[in-house]
C-alpha positions in Angstrom: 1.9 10.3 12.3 4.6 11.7 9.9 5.9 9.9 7.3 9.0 8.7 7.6 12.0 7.3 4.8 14.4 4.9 5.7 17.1 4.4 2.8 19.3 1.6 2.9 21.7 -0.9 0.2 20.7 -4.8 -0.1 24.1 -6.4 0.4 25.3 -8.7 -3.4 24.5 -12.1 -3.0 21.6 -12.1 -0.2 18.2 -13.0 -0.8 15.1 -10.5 -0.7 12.1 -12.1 0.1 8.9 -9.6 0.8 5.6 -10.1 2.3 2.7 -8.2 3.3 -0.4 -7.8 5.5 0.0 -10.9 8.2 -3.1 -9.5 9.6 -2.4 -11.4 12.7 -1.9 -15.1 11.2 1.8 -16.1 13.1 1.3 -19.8 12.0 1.1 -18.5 8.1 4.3 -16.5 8.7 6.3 -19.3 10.2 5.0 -21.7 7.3 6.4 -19.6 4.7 9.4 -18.8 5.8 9.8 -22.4 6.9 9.3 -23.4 3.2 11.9 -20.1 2.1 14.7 -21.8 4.6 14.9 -18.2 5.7 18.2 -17.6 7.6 20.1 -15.3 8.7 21.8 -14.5 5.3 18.5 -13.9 3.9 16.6 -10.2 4.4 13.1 -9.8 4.9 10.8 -7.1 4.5 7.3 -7.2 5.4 5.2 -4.0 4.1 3.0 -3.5 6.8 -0.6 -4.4 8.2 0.9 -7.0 10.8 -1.8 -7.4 12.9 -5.9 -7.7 13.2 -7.7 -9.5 10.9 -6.6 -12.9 12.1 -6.3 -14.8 15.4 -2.7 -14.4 16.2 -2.0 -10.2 16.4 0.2 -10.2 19.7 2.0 -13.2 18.7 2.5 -12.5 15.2 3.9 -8.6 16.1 6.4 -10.3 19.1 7.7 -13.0 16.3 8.2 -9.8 13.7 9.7 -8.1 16.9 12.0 -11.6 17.4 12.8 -12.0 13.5 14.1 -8.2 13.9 16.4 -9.1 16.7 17.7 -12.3 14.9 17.9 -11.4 11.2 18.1 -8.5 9.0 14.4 -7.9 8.9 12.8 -4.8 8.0 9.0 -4.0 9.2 7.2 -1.1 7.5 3.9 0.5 8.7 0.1 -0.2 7.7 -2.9 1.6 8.1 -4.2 -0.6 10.4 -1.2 -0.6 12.6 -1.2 2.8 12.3 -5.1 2.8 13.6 -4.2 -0.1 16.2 -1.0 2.2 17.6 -3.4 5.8 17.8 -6.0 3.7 19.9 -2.6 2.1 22.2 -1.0 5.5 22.4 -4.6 7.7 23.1 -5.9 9.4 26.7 -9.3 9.2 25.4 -12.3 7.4 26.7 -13.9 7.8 24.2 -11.9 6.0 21.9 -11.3 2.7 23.6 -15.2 2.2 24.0 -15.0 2.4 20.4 -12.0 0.3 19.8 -14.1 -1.8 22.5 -17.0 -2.5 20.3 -15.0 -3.2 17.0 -12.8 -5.6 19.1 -16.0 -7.8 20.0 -17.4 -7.7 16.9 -14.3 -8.5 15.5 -13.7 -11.7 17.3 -17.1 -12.9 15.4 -15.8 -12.2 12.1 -12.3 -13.4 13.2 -12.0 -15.5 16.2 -10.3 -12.9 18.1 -8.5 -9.2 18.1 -5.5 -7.7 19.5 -7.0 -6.0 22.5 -9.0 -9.2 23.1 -5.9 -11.0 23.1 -3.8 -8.0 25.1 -7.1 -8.3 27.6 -7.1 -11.8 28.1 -3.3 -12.2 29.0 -3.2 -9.5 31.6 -6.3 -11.3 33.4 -9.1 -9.2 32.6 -11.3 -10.6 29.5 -13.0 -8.3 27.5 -16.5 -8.3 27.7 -19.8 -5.4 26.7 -19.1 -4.9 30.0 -15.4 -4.5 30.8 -14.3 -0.7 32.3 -11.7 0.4 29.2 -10.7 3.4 32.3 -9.6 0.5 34.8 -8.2 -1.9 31.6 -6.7 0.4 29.7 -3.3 1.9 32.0 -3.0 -2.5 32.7 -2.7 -2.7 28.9 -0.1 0.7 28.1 2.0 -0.8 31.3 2.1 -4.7 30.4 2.5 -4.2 26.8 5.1 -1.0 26.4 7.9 -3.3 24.1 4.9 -4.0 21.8 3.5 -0.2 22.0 7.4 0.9 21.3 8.1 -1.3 18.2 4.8 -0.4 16.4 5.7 3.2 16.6 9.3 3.0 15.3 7.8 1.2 12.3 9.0 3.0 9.0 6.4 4.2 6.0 8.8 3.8 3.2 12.0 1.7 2.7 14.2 2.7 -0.6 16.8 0.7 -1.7 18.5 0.1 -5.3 16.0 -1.2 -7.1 12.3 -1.4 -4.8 10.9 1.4 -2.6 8.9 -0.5 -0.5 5.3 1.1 1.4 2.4 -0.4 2.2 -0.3 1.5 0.1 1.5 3.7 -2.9 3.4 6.9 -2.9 2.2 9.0 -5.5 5.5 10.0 -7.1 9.5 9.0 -6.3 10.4 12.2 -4.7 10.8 10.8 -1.3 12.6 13.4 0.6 9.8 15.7 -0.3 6.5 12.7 0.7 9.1 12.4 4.3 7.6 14.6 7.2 4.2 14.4 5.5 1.2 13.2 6.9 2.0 9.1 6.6 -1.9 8.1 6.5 -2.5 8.6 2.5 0.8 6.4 1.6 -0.7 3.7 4.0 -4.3 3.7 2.6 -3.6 4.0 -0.8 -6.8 2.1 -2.1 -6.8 0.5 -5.5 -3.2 1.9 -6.2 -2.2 -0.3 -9.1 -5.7 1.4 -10.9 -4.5 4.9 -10.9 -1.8 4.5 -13.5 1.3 5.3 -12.2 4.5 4.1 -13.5 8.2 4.3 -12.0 11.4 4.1 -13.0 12.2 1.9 -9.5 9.8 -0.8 -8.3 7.6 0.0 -5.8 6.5 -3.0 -4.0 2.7 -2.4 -1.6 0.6 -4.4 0.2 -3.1 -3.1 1.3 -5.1 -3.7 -1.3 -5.9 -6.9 -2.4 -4.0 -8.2 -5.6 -7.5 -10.7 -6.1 -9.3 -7.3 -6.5 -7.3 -6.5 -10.1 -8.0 -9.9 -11.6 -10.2 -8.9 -14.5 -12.2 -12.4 -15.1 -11.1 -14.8 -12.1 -10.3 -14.8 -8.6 -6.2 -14.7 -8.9 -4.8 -14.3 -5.1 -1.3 -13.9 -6.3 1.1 -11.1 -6.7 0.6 -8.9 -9.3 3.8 -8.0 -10.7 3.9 -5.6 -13.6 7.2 -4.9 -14.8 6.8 -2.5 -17.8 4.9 0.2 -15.1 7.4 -1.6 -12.1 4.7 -2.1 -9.9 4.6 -4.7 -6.9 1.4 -5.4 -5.6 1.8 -8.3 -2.8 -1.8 -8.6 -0.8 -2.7 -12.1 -1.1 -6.2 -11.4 0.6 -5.2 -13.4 4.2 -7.5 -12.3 6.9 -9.8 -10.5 4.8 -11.3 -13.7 3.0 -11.8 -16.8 3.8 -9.6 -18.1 0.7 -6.9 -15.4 0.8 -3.1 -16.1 1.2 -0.3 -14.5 2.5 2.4 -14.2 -0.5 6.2 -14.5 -0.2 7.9 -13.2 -2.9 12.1 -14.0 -3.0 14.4 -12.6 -5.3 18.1 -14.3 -5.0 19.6 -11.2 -5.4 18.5 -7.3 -5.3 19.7 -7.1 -9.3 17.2 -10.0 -10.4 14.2 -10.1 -11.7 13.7 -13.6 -10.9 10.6 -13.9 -8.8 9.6 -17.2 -7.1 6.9 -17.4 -4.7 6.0 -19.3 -1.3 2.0 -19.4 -0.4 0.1 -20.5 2.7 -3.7 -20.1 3.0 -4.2 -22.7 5.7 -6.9 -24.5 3.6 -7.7 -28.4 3.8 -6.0 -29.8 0.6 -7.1 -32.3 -1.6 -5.9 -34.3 -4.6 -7.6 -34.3 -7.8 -8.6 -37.9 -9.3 -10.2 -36.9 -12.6 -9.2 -34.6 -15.5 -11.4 -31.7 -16.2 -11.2 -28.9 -18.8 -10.9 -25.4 -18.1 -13.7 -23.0 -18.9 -12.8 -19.6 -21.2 -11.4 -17.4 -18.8 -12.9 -14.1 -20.9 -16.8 -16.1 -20.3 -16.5 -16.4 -16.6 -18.7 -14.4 -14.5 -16.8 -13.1 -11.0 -18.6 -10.9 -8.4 -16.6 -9.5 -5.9 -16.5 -7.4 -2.9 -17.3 -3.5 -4.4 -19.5 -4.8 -6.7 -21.8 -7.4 -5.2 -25.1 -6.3 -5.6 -27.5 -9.0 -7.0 -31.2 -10.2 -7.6 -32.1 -14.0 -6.6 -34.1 -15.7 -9.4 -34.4 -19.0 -7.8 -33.1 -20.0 -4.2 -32.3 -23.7 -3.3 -31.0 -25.9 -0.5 -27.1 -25.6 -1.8 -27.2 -23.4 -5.3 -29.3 -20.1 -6.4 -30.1 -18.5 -9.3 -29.3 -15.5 -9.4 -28.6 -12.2 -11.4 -25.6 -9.7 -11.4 -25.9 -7.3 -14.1 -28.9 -8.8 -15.7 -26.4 -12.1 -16.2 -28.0 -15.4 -15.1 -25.3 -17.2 -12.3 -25.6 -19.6 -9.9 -23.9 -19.5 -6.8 -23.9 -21.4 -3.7 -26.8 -20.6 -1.6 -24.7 -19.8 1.4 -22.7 -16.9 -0.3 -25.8 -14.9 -0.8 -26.2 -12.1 2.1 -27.9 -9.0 3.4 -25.6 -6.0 3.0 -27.1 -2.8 4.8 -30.6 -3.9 2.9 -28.9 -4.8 -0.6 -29.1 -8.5 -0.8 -25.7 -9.4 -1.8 -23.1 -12.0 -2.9 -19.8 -13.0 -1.4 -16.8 -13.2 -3.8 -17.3 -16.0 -6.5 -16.8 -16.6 -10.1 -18.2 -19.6 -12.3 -15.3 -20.2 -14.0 -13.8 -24.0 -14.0 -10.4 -24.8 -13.5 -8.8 -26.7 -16.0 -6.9 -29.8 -14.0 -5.1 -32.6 -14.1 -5.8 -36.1 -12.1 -3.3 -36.0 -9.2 -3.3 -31.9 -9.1 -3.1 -30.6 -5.5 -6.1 -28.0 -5.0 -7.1 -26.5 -1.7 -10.6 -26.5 -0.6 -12.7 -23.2 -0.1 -16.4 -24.6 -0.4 -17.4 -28.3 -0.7 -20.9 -28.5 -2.2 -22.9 -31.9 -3.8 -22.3 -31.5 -6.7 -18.4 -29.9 -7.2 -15.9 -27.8 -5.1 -15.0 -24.3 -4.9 -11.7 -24.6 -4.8 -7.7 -22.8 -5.1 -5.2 -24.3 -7.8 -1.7 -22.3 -7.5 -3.2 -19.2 -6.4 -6.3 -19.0 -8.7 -9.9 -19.8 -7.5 -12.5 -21.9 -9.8 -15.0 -24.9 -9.7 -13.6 -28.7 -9.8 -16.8 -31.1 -10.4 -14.4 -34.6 -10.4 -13.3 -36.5 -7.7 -11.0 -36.2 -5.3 -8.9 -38.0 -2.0 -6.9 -37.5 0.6 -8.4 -34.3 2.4 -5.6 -32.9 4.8 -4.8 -29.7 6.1 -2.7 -27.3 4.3 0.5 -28.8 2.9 4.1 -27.1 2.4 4.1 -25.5 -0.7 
């Protein structure tokens, strides 16, 4: 797919508010916006990725498609629509057995996928054993609207003051990245890394804003305004504890960020004051570098080594990874909070919680009340 550049003026006096990577979680979308009072005055822009990942693709890509139809709405391109549109538009077998076998393994790490989902509504569940020849004409008929809107999506929306994309562009001269191959702006990993600075913002999604946080698990936006970069991926879908991040400016002149979060995490009210930890001591393993060495395994918390460091981590975060023995994201660092602070829950164990406060993970060891679900920000 080409890339293609859609430039338009924000109206004075209407607010932006931005959001990426959905990944397939409708119920997240409608909470935030809920919380925004988004209307039709308002304009929304959501940078791509808008399904898999999540249990809701088809309905979260038909309320984008209804937002569009209501509101001034603007949907951009991600690399995995991109991937999920090449596998809707292809004639070849060969491809939907293998979009086949990622879909069921998928709805083990997910609950469910969009050709699950597109399977299951025209009568015909997907199974090891389901013909993709006989399925896959039922699914290109029943679901051409859907197939239609995910290939008009744009890859980069310019206005006064944001270009907009979902991975990076690697300079501003747009009319010359337009007609391009589209696939390196969408996967742009680790963009915020490679050192670019603009004189516009440039607001992306795709790679997880957590994954810049230098000595703590921070899930929200990273917004650097000397280098006037955006980086909006609050992790939802791709970990357990991520959030989907809606950033509102009252105006296209300001600089006046607020944000709306939802994470769908049971929440729970802090009874006891605790100090926080130094942030420079705390120890946080994530995803590219989780290699580690167990010292000492228990029932609930390990031992173990990352670097040569002693940590302990709970017992169930530990993992084989293609042989490597392995630890899911966690840092040892303690939140500081306040008796009555609202924190949602990631991991309960005897002796403390792994939990969120305002975006940032860390360990509460006091007591607590009230668990609920999640509640409006």
């Amino acid at each position: 797919m080409i890339t293609t550049l859609q430039r338009i003026a924000f109206p004075d006096h209407r607010r932006i508010l931005m959001i990426s990577d959905l990944h397939g979680h409708a119920d997240g979308l409608r909470h935030v916006l809920r919380q925004a009072r988004f209307g039709p005055d308002d304009i929304l822009v959501i940078v791509g990725d808008l399904v898999e990942k999540g249990p809701q693709s088809l309905e979260t890509l038909r309320l984008v498609m209804a937002l569009e139809k209501e509101c001034t709405v603007y949907p951009l391109m991600g690399n995995v629509d991109l991937w999920r549109l090449e596998f809707l538009q292809s004639d070849d077998p060969r491809k939907w057995e293998e979009m086949k076998h990622y879909s069921l393994r998928a709805k083990t790490w997910w609950g469910n996928s969009m050709l699950g989902e597109m399977c299951a509504e025209i009568g015909m569940p997907l199974t090891a054993e389901t013909d993709m020849a006989t399925v896959f004409p039922e699914i290109q008929l029943h679901f051409a609207p859907e197939i239609a809107f995910l290939s008009g999506l744009i890859t980069i929306l310019d206005t006064q003051r944001i270009t907009f994309v979902h991975g990076g562009i690697p300079h501003e001269r747009l009319d010359e990245l337009a007609g391009t191959d589209a696939y390196p702006l969408l996967k742009f990993d680790d963009f915020y890394s490679a050192g670019f600075s603009f004189r516009k913002y440039v607001a992306v999604g795709h790679w997880p804003a957590v994954l810049y946080s230098p000595t703590y698990p921070d899930f929200r936006p990273l917004i650097d305004r000397r280098r006037r970069i955006i980086s909006m991926d609050g992790a939802c879908g791709v970990k357990s504890e991520g959030q989907l991040n809606l950033l509102i400016l009252p105006d296209w002149r300001s600089d006046d960020f607020s944000l709306i979060t939802w994470d769908g995490l049971p929440v729970i009210q802090a009874l006891d004051d605790q100090t926080g930890s130094p942030a420079e001591n705390a120890r946080y393993i994530r995803w590219n570098d989780h290699a580690i060495y167990v010292q000492r395994r228990g029932g609930h918390q390990s031992l173990i080594l990352h670097h040569g460091m002693p940590m302990n981590v709970p017992t169930s975060c530990i993992f084989d990874h293609d042989g490597v023995l392995s630890c899911s994201d966690i840092t040892d660092y303690r939140l500081p909070v306040s008796a009555g602070d609202t924190l949602h829950l990631i991991l309960r164990l005897p002796n403390g919680c792994y939990v969120k406060k305002n975006g940032i993970a860390g360990w509460y060891m006091g007591r607590y009340t009230r668990i609920t679900e999640e509640e409006p920000s």
